[in-house]
ROSE-4610 file (N, C-alpha, C; in Angstrom, 1 decimal, always signed):
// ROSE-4610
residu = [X/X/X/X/X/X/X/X/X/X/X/X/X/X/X/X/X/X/X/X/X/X/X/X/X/X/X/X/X/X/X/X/X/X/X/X/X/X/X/X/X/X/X/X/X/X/X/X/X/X/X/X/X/X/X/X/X/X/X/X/X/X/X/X/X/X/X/X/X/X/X/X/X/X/X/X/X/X/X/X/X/X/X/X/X/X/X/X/X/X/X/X/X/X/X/X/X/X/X/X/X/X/X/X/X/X/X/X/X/X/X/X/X/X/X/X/X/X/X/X/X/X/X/X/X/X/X/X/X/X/X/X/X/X/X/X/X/X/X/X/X/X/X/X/X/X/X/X/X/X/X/X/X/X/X/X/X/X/X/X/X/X/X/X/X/X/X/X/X/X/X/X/X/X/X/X/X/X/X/X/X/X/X/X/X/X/X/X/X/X/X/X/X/X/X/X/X/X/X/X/X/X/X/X/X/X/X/X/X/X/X/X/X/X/X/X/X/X/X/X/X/X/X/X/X/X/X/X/X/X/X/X/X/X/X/X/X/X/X/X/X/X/X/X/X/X/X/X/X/X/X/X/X/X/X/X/X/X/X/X/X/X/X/X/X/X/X/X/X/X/X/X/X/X/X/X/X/X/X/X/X/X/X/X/X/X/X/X/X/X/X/X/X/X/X/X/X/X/X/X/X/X/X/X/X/X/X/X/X/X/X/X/X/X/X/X/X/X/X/X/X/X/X/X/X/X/X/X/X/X/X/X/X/X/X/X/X/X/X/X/X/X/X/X/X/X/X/X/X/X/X]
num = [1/1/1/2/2/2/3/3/3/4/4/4/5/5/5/6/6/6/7/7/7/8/8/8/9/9/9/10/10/10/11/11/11/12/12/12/13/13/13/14/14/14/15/15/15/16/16/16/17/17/17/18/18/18/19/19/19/20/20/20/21/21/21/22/22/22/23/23/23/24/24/24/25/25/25/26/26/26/27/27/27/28/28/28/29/29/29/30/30/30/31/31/31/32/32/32/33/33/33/34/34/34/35/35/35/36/36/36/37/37/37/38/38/38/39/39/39/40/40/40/41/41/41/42/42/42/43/43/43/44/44/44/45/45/45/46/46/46/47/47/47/48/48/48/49/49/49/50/50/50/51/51/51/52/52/52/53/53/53/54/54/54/55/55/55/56/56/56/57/57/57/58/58/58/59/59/59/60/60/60/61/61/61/62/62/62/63/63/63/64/64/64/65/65/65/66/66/66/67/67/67/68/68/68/69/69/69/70/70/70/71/71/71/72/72/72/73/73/73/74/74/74/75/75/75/76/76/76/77/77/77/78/78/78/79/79/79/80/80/80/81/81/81/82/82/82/83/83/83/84/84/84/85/85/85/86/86/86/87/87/87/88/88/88/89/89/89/90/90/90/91/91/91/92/92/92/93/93/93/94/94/94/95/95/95/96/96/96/97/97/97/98/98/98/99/99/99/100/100/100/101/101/101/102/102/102/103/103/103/104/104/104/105/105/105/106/106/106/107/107/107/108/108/108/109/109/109/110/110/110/111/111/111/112/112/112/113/113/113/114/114/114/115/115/115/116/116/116/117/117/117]
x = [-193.3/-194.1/-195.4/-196.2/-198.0/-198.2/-198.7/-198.6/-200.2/-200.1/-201.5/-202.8/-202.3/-203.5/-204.3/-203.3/-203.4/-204.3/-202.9/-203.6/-204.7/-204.9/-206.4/-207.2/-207.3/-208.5/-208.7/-207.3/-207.2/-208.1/-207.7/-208.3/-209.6/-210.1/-211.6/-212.4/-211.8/-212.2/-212.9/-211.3/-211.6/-212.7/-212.7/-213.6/-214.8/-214.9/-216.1/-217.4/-216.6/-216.6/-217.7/-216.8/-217.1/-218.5/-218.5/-219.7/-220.6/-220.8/-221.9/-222.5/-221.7/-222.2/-222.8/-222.3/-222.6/-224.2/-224.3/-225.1/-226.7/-226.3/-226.8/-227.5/-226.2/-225.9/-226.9/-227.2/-227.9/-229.3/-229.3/-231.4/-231.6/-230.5/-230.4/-230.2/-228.9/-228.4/-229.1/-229.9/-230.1/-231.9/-232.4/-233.7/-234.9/-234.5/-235.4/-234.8/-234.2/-232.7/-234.1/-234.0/-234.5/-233.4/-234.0/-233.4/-232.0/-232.0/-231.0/-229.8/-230.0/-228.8/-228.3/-229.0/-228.8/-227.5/-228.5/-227.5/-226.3/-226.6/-224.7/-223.9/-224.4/-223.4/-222.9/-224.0/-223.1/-222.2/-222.5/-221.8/-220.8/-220.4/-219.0/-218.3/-219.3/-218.7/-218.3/-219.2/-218.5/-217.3/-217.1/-215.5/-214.1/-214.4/-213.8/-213.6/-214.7/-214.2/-214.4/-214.3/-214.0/-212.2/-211.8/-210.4/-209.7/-210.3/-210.0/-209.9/-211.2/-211.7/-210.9/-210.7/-210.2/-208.8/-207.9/-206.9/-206.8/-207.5/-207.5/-208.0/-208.9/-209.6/-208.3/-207.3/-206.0/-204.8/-204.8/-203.7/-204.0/-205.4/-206.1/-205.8/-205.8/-206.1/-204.6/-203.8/-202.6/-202.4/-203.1/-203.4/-204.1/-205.7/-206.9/-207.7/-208.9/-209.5/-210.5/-210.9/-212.5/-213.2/-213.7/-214.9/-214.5/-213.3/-212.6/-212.7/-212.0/-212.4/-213.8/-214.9/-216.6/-216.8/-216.1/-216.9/-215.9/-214.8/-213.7/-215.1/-215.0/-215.8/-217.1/-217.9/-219.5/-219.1/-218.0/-217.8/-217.3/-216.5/-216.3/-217.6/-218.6/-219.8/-220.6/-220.6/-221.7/-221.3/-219.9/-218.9/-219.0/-219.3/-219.2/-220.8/-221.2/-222.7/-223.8/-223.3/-224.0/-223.8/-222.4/-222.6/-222.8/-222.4/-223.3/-224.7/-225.1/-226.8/-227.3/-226.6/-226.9/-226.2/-225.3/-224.6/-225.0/-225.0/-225.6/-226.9/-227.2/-228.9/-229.3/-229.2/-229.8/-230.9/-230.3/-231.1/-231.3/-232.5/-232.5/-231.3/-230.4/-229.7/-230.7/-230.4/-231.4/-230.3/-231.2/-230.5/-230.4/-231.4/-231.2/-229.7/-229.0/-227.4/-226.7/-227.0/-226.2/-226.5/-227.7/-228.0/-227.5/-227.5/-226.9/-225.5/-224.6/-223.2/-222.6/-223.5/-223.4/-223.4/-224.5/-224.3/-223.3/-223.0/-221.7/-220.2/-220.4/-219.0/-219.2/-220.5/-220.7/-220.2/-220.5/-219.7/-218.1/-217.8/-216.3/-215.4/-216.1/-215.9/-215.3/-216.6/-216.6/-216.0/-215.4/-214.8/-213.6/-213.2/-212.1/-211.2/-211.9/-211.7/-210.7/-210.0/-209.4/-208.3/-208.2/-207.2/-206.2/-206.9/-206.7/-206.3/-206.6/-206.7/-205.3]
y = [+41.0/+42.2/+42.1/+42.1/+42.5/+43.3/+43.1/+44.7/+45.5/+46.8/+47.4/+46.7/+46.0/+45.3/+44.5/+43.5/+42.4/+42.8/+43.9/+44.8/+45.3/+45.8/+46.8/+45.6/+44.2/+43.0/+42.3/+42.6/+42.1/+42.9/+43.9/+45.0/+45.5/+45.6/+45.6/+44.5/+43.2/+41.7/+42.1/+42.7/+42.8/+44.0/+45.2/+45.6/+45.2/+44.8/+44.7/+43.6/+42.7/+42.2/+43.0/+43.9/+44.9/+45.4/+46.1/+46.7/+45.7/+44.8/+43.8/+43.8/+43.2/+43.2/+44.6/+45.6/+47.2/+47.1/+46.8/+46.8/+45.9/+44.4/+43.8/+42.9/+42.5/+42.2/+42.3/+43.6/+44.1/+43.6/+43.1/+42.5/+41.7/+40.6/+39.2/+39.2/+40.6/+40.3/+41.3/+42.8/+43.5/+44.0/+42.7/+43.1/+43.6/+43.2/+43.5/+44.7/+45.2/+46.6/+47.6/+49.0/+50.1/+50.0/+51.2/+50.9/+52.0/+52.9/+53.8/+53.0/+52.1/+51.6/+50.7/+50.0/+49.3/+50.3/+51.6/+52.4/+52.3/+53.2/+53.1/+52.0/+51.0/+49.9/+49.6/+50.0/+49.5/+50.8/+52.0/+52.9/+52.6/+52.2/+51.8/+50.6/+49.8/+48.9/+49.3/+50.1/+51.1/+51.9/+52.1/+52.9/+52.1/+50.6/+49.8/+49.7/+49.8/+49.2/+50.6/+52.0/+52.6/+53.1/+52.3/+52.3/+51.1/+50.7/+49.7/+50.0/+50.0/+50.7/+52.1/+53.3/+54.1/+54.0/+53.1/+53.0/+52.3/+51.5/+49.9/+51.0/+51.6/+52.9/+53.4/+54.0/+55.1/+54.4/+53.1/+52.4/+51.7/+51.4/+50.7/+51.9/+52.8/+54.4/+54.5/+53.2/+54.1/+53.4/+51.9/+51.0/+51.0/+51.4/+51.1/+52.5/+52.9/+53.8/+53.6/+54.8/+54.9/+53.8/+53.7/+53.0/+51.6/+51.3/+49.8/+49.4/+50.4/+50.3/+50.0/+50.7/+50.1/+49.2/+48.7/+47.0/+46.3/+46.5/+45.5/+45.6/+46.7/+46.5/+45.8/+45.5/+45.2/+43.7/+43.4/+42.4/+40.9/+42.0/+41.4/+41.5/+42.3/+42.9/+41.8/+41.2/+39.9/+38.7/+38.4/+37.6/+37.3/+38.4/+38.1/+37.9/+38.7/+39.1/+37.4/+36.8/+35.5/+34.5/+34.2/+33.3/+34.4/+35.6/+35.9/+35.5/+35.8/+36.0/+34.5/+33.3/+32.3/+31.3/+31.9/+31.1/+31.7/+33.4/+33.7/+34.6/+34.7/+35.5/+34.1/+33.1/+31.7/+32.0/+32.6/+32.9/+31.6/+31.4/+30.4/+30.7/+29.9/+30.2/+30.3/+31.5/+31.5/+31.6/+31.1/+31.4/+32.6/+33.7/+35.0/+35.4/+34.9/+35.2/+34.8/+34.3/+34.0/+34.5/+34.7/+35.7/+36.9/+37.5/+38.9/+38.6/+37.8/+37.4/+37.2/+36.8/+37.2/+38.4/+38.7/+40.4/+41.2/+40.8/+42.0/+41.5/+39.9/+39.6/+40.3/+40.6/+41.6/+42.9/+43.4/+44.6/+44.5/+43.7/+43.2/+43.5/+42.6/+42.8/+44.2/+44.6/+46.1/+47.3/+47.0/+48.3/+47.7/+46.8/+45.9/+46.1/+45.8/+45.7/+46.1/+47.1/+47.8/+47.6/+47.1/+46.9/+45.4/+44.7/+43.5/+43.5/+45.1/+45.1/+45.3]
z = [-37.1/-36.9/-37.8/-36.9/-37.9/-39.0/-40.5/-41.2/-40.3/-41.4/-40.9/-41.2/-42.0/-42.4/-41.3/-40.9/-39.9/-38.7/-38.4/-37.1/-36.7/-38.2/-38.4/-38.1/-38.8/-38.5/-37.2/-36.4/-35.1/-34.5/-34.1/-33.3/-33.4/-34.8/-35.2/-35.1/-34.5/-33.8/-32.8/-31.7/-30.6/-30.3/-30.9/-30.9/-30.9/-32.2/-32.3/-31.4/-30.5/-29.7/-28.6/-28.1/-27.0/-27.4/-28.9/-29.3/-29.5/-30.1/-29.8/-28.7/-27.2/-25.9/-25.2/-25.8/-25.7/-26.0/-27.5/-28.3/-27.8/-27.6/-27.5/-26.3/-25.2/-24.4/-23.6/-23.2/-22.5/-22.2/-23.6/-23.8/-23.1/-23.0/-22.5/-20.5/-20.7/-19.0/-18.0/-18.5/-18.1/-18.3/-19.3/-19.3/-18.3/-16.7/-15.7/-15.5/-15.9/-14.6/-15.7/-15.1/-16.2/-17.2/-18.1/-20.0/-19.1/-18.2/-18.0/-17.8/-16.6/-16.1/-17.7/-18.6/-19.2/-20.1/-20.7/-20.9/-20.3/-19.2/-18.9/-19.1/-18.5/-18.6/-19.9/-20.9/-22.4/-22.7/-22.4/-22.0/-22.1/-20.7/-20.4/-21.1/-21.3/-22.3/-23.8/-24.3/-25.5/-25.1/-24.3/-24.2/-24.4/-24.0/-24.6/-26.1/-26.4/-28.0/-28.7/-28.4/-28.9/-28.7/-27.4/-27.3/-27.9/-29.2/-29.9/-31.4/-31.3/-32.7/-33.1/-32.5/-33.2/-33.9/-32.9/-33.4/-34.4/-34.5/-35.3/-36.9/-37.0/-38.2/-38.1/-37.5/-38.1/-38.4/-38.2/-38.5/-39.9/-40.2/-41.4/-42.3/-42.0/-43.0/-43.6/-42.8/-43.5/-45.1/-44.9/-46.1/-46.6/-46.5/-46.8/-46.8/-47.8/-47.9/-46.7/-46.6/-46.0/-45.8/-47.4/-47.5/-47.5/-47.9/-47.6/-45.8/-45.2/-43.5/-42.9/-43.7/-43.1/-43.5/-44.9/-45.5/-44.5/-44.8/-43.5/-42.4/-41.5/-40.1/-40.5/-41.7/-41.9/-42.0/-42.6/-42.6/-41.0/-40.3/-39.0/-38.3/-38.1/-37.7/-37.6/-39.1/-39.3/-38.9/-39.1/-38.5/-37.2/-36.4/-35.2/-34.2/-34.9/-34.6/-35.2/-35.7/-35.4/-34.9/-34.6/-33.4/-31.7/-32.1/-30.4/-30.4/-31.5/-31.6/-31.5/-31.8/-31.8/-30.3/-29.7/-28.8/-27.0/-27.4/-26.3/-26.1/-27.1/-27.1/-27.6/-27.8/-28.0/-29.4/-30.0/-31.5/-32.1/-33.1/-34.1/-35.7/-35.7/-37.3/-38.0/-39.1/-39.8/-41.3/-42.5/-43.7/-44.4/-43.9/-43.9/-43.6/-43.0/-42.3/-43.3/-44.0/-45.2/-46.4/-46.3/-47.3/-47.6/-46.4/-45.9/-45.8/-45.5/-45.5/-47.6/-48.4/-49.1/-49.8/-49.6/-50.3/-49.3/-48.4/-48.2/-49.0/-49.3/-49.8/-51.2/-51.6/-52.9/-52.6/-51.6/-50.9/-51.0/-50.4/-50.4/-51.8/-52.7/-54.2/-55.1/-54.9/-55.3/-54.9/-53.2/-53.0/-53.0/-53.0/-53.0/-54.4/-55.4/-56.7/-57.4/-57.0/-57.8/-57.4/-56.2/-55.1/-56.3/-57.0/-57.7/-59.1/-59.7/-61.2/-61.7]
């Protein structure tokens, strides 16, 4: 059996998956369509990962604070958000991404912290 922990990181994966393409996707696959249709369709692709995400937030809550839950998600967020940006929006890697992947493990740290003491 998975704890909540596990689950909560599984699910906020898959999530966050959906919201990327929601988010993003669209620049790449829908740039000629108007901005409306583009809308909807991430629309609908956010319904997914909001049928992911919520549960993945109320099962984390039963281990994890609040603010533990957004650095968890900021953390998968960046995680996941550069190889899309690099594999299918065909981005240049930049060292900025590491930069920024740092200072959230500073994030990590700090709300984490107490969790260790």
């Amino acid at each position: 059996m998975m704890t909540p922990t596990l689950t909560t990181i599984g699910l906020l994966c898959l999530s966050n998956i959906f919201m990327t393409f929601a988010w993003y996707g669209h620049l790449k696959s829908l740039g000629s369509k108007p901005w409306i249709i583009a809308a909807l369709v991430s629309w609908g692709i956010a319904l997914f990962e909001y049928l992911l995400q919520v549960p993945a937030n109320r099962i984390g809550y039963t281990v994890m604070n609040v603010g533990q839950l957004k650095i968890l998600q900021e953390v998968i967020t960046l995680s996941l958000f550069v190889p899309f940006a690099y594999f299918y929006m065909k981005e240049p890697l930049k060292l900025d991404y590491l930069w920024a992947g740092l200072c959230i493990l500073g994030a990590v740290y700090f709300i984490f912290r107490s969790e260790f003491n």
